[in-house]
MARLUMVO-999087 format. One record per residue (C-alpha): z, x, y. Coordinates in steps of 0.25 Angstrom, whole numbers, padded with zeros to 4 digits, always signed. Layout:
! MARLUMVO-999087
ZXY/...
***
This chain:
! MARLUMVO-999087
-0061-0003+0000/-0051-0014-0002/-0049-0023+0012/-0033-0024+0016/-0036-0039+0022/-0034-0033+0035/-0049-0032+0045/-0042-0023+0054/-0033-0013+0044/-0048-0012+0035/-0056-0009+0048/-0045+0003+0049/-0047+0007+0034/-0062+0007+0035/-0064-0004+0025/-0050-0006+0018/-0040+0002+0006/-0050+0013+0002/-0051+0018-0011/-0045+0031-0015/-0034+0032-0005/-0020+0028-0004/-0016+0017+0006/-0003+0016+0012/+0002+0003+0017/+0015+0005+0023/+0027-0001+0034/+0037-0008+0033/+0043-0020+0026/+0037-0032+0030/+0024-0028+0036/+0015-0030+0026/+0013-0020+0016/+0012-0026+0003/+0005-0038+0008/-0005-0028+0015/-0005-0022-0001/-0007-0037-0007/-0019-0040+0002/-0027-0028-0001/-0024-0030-0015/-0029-0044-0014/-0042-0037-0008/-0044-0030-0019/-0041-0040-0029/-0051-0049-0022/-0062-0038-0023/-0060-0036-0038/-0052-0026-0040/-0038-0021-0048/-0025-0018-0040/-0013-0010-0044/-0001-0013-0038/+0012-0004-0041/+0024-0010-0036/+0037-0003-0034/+0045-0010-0027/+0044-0024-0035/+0038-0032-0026/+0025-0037-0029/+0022-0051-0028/+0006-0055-0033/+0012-0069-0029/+0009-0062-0013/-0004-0057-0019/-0008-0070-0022/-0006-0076-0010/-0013-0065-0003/-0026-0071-0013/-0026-0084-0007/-0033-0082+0005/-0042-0074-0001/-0045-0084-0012/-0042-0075-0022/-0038-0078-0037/-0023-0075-0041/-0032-0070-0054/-0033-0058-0047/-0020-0052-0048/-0024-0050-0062/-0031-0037-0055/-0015-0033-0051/-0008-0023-0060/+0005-0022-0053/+0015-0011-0057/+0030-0013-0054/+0036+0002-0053/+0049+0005-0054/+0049+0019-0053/+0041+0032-0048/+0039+0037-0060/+0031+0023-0063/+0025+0025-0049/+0018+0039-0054/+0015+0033-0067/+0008+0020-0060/-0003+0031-0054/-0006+0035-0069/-0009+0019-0071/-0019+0021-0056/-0026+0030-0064/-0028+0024-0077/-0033+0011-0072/-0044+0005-0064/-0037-0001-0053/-0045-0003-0037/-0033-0003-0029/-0017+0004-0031/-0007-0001-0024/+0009+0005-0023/+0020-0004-0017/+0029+0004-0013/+0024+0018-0016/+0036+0025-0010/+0049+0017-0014/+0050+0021-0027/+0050+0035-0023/+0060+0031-0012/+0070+0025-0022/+0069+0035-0032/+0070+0049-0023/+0079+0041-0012/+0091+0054-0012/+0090+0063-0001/+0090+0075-0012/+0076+0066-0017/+0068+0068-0005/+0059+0079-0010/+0058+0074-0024/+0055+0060-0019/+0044+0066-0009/+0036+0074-0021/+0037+0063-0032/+0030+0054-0020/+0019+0065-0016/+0016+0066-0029/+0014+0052-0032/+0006+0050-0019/-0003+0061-0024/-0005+0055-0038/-0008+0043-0030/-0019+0047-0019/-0025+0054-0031/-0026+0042-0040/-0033+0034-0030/-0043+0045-0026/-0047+0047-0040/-0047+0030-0045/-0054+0030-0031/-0045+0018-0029/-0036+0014-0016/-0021+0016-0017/-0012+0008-0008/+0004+0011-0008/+0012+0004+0000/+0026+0009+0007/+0037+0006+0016/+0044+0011+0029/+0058+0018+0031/+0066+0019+0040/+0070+0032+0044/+0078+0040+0057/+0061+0043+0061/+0059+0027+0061/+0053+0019+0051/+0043+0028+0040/+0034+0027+0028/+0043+0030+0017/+0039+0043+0012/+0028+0043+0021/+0026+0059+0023/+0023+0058+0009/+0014+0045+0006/+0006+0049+0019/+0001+0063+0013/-0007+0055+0004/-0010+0040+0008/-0025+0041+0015/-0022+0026+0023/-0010+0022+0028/-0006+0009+0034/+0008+0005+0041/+0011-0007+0042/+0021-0011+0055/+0027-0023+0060/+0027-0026+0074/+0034-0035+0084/+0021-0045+0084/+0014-0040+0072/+0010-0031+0061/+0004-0017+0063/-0004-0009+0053/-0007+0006+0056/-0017+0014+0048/-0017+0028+0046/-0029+0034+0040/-0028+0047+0048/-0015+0055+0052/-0021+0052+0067/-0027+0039+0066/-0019+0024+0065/-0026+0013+0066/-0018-0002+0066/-0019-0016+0064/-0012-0028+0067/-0007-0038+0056/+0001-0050+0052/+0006-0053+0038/+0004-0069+0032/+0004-0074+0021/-0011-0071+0017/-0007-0055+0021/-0010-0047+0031/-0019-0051+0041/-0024-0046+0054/-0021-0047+0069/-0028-0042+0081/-0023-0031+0088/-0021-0041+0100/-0009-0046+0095/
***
């Protein structure tokens, strides 16, 4: 298991990121997601292994990842262990999976895994299509990681919709994500919620700096 930096959220996890399940990490802007991301990478990093990180919205910044290795008295040589992919398109996003399988990596990550389906399928005459090419790619994608035996983590974002504020394509990414997190912001704080069950949510409290995530009590 990989730790997420956070005592509380890998209590809830059993341990941290498991292998041969896909994570998902979602909220809003501004409450964390990536950073959450960047710190279980530097986890990983720090325990040896090799990271892909597929990025398909262009922003990416090791520059972050390296202060996240400060604390931690980690050597910036270690983003040597970091293949990044920029992807531009879904088509390039299907053909990354091929790359997952043809390598030896210990930990995926997809940052954003739904935008480029969203930009691509955004007509209302899409909806189906957009839907179907994302099911399928989800499916390719929890399969890949039960047979590398290795942890996926995607990342997503929230829209705002007439029902309030929604994973994007979240009926579709839920039917086959094992672990979901959403990150909240509060008036006072930030919130975590983890579902690992349809009927159980546990949470944690957090603040963002700049060596990440940390946590709070639950008295604040």
């Amino acid at each position: 298991m990989i730790k997420t930096g956070l005592e509380k959220l890998d209590k809830i996890l059993g341990g941290g990121i498991r292998n041969c399940v896909l994570t998902d990490i979602f909220g809003a802007s501004g409450t964390g997601k990536t950073q959450l991301a960047l710190q279980i990478m530097a986890s990983s990093l720090s325990a040896g292994d090799t990271i892909f990180y597929q990025d398909t919205t262009g922003t990416f910044r090791p520059e972050r990842l390296l202060e996240l290795f400060q604390p931690k008295g980690l050597s910036p040589t270690l983003l040597d262990n970091v293949a990044v992919g920029r992807i531009t398109n879904t088509s390039e996003q299907f053909n990354h999976i091929s790359k997952i399988r043809q390598s030896n990596f210990s930990l995926v990550i997809i940052d954003n895994v739904t935008d480029l389906f969203s930009f691509e399928y955004s007509k209302e005459e899409q909806i189906l299509q957009k839907t179907t090419q994302l099911a399928k790619y989800m499916k390719e994608l929890s399969q890949v990681a039960l047979d590398k035996k290795i942890p996926i983590l995607i990342v997503n974002m929230i829209r705002r919709t007439a029902e309030g504020d929604q994973e994007n394509l979240g009926s579709v990414v839920s039917m086959f994500t094992h672990i979901k997190i959403k990150l909240i912001k509060k008036p006072q704080n930030y919130e975590g919620n983890v579902f690992m069950t349809p009927l159980k949510k546990d949470r944690f409290l957090y603040k963002i700096t700049k060596e990440g995530l940390i946590d709070l009590p639950e008295a604040i």
